[in-house]
N, C-alpha and C positions, 0 to 999 in steps of 0.2 A: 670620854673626850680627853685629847692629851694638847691638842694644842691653845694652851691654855697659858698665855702670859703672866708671869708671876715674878715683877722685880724684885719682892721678898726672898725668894730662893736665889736670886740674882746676888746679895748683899754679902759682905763678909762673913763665915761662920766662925769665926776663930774667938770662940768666948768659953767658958767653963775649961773643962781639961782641953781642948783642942788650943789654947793658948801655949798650952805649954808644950803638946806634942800632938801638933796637929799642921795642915797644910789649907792652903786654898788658891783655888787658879783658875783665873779666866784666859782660856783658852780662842783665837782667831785664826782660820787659814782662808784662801780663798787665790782666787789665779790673776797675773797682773800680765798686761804686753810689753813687752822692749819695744821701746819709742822708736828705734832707729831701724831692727829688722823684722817686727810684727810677732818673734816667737812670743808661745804661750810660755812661763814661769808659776808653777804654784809657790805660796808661800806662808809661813807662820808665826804668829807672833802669842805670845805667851806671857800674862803678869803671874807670878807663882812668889805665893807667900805664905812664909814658915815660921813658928814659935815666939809670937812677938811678946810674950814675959819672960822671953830669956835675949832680948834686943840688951846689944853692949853698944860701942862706940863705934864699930868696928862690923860688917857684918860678920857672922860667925858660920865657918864652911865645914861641916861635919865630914869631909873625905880630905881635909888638912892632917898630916900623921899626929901631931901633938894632939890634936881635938879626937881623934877615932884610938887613942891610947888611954885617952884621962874619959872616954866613955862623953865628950860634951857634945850637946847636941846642937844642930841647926840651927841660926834665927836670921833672915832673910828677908828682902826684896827680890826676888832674881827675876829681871827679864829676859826672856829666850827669845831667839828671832832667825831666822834663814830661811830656808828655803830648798826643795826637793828638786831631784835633777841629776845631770851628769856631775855638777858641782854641789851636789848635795851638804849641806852646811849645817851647824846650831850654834847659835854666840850669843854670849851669858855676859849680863853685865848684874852687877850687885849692888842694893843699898841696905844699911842699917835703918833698924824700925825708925831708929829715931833722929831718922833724917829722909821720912816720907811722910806723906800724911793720908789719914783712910778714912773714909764716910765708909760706915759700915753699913748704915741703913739703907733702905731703899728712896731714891734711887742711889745706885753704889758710885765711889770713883775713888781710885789709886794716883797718886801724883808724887814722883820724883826727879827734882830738875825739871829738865826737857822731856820727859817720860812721862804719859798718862792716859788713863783708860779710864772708861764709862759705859752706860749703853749705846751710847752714840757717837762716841767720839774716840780713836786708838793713833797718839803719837808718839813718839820718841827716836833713839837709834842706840845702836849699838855698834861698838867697836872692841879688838881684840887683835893683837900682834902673835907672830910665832914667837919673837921672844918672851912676852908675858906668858905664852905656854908651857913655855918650858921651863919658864919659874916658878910656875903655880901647877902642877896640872891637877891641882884639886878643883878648879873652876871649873873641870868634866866638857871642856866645850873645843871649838873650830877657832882660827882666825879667817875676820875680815872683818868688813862694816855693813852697816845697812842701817836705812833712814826711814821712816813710815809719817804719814800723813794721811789718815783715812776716816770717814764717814762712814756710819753703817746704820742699818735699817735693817731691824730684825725683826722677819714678818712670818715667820712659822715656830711654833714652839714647841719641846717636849718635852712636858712637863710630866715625869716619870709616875709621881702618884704619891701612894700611903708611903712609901720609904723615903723620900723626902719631905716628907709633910712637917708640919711644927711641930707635932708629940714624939715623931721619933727623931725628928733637928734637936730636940731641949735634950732627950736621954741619951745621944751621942750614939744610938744602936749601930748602928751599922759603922764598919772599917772605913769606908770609901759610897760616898755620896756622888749624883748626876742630876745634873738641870740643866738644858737644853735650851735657854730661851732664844737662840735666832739659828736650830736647826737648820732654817735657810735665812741667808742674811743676804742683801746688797750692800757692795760695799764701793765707796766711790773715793778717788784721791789718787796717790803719787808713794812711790816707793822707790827708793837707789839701793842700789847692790854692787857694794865697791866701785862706784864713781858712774855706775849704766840705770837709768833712767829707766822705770817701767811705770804705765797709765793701766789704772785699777777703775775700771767701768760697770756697775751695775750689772745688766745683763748677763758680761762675760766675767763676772767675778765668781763666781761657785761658790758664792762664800755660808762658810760655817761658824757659829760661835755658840761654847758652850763653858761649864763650867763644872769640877769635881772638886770635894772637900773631904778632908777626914784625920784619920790616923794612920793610915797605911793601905800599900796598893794592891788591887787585890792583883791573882794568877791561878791561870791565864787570866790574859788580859786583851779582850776582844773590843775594837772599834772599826764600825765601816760607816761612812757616811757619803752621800751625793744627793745634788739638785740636778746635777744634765742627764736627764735620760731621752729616748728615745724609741718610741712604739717600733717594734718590726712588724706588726699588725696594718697603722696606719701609715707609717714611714712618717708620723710628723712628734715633734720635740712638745715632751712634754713640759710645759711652761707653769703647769703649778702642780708639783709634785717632787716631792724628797723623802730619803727614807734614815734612817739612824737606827744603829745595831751598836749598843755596848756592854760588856759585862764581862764574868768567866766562871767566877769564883766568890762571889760577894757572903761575908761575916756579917749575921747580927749576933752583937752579945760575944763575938769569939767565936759562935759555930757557923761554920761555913756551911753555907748554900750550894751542894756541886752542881757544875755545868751547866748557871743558870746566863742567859739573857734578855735584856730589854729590847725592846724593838718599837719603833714607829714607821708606817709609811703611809703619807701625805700623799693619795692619787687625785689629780685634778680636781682635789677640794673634798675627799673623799676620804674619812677615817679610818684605817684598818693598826690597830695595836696586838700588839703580843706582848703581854708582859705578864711572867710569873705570880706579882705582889696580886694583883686582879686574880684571885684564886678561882671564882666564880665563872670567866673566861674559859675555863680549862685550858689553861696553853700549854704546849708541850713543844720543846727544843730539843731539837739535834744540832753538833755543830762539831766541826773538826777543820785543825790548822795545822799546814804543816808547809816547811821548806823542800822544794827542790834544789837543782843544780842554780838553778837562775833564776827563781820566782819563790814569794812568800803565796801560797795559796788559803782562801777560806769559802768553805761550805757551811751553810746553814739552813735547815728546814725548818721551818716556824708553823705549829698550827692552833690554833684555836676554836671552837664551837661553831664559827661561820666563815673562817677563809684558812689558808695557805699560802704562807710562802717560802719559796725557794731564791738561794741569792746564793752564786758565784761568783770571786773576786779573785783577781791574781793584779801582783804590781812585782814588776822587776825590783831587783833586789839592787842591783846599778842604780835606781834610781830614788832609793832609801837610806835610812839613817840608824844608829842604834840613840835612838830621847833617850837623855839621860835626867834619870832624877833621883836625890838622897830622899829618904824617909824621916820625918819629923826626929825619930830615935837617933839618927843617926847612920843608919846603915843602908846598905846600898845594895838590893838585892835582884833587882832587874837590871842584868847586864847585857843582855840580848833583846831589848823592846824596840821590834822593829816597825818603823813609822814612816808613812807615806803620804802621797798626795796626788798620787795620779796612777791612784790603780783603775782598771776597765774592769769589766764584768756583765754580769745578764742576772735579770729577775724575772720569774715566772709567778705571776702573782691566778689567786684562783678563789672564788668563791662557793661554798659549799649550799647548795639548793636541793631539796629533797631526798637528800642521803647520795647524791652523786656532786664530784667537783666542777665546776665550768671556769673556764680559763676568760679570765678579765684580760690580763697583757701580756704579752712576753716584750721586754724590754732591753734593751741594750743602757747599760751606762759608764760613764768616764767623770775622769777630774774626784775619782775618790778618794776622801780619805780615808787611813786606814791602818792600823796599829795590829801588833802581834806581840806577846810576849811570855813566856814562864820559866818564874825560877825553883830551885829545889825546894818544898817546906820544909825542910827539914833543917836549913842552913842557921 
């Protein structure tokens, strides 16, 4: 069983060594309408927080030349915030540890300034000129603004298993940790995007919220996630159903795990998981990504002891960003991590009954999210 609420895993991990070189972020995206001409807008918002036993006065930006020469590392509040599209954006605003304040426990919440997130609650905004870009470009971000006011309800979970459990949260094993608490979320409120007003409604919000912690990112680095789909079977929209695919390359201890992923998919109330840690499952993964001329494309076949699936995604590459983020160390090795919000796709999902497969859905779906990325190991 994965969808399994767990505000625990939800709370701050940045205690033992990951204080000092370690990350944590809660992660929201989800689609809003322009008040004035009805277009769809996806968009993202992001609390990401870095090394706070090394909090100065000042936040400290590890791709500053002075700080990536004397070897110092990160220590951060950084909010990320934009949005995918023809005007594809990311805009990073900063605070020092010690000028936020963090409930680490469950239930969590981050608060600086006008800035603040919870399970239920995501405010703030952000701003950014092209001249402060060009003074800084160590902020790694876009200019504009944008303002958030939203509610959320987060009513599907996936919650990944023994590799985020408390025995392996306390011994730090693994690189890069995932909890999923509102795989599918509603989210309700109000958003501005350089002075244009857009209405964030339940329903048509698609919204996702999830969260990763650790010491470093893993590569590849595979994310696909959606709630809209669509039977081509019965031509009617599936209304309680989402699926979540994350992983590449995940480290326990230093030794990496090749080609592995997570998976959950949520059918009209209906459990089907794939995931590697569940050794007993036998799951076994295929998966390949790659660029074309005009699209980021991902294939993945997923099978386990009682079902299969199969998932194809492609999202215009126009319509993408390269996320930028520094490593707790300091270094910055994902320079091409490419991230969207409105990839389409199709899943063929199937059930495996007396040694032959039968076809539950084939599905259409949109408003995905959807990450690609890898850098050299060797770097």
């Amino acid at each position: 069983m994965f969808n399994k609420h767990d505000l625990t895993r939800n709370g701050c991990m940045l205690t033992g060594s990951f204080a000092k070189c370690g990350y944590d972020w809660w992660w929201h995206s989800f689609t809003a309408i322009n008040e004035e001409t009805g277009e769809e807008k996806p968009f993202f918002v992001e609390f990401f927080l870095c090394n706070p036993a090394l909090a100065e006065e000042k936040p400290v930006l590890g791709q500053l030349p002075a700080n990536k020469e004397s070897g110092k590392r990160p220590s951060y509040l950084m909010i990320k915030a934009g949005c995918w599209g023809r005007d594809h954006r990311q805009i990073h605003r900063f605070f020092s540890w010690k000028k936020i304040e963090v409930q680490k426990s469950a239930p969590f919440f981050v608060r600086a300034e006008d800035c603040f997130v919870s399970d239920t609650e995501l405010r703030g905004k952000v701003r950014m000129t092209e001249n402060e870009l060009d003074e800084h470009p160590e902020y790694l971000c876009d200019a504009g603004t944008m303002e958030w006011n939203l509610r959320m309800d987060k009513k599907i979970a996936f919650n990944v298993g023994y590799g985020a459990g408390r025995f392996f949260r306390a011994l730090k094993a693994f690189e890069m940790y995932w909890h999923a608490e509102g795989m599918k979320t509603a989210y309700c409120g109000t958003v501005m995007l350089d002075g244009v007003r857009y209405r964030v409604m339940p329903k048509t919000s698609y919204g996702y919220a999830d969260k990763n912690w650790g010491s470093g990112f893993t590569s590849p680095w595979i994310w696909l996630s959606s709630n809209h789909m669509i039977s081509n079977i019965t031509h009617k929209k599936l209304e309680d159903s989402v699926f979540d695919i994350g992983g590449g390359r995940p480290k326990i201890f230093f030794v990496p795990l090749e080609r592995q992923l997570l998976s959950a998919f949520w059918y009209e109330g209906k459990e089907y998981e794939f995931n590697f840690s569940k050794f007993w499952t036998g799951t076994k993964t295929k998966f390949a990504c790659r660029e074309s001329e005009e699209e980021i494309i991902w294939r993945i076949i997923q099978e386990n002891r009682k079902a299969i699936l199969k998932v194809k995604v492609q999202c215009r590459k126009s319509d993408m960003l390269f996320v930028n983020y520094e490593a707790p160390d300091g270094s910055k090795r994902h320079n091409r991590l490419w991230n969207g919000g409105n990839g389409t796709g199709r899943i063929l999902l199937y059930e495996k009954l007396d040694g032959k497969k039968k076809l539950v859905d084939d599905i259409t779906v949109s408003h995905i999210g959807c990450e690609y990325g890898e850098y050299d190991s060797e770097r």
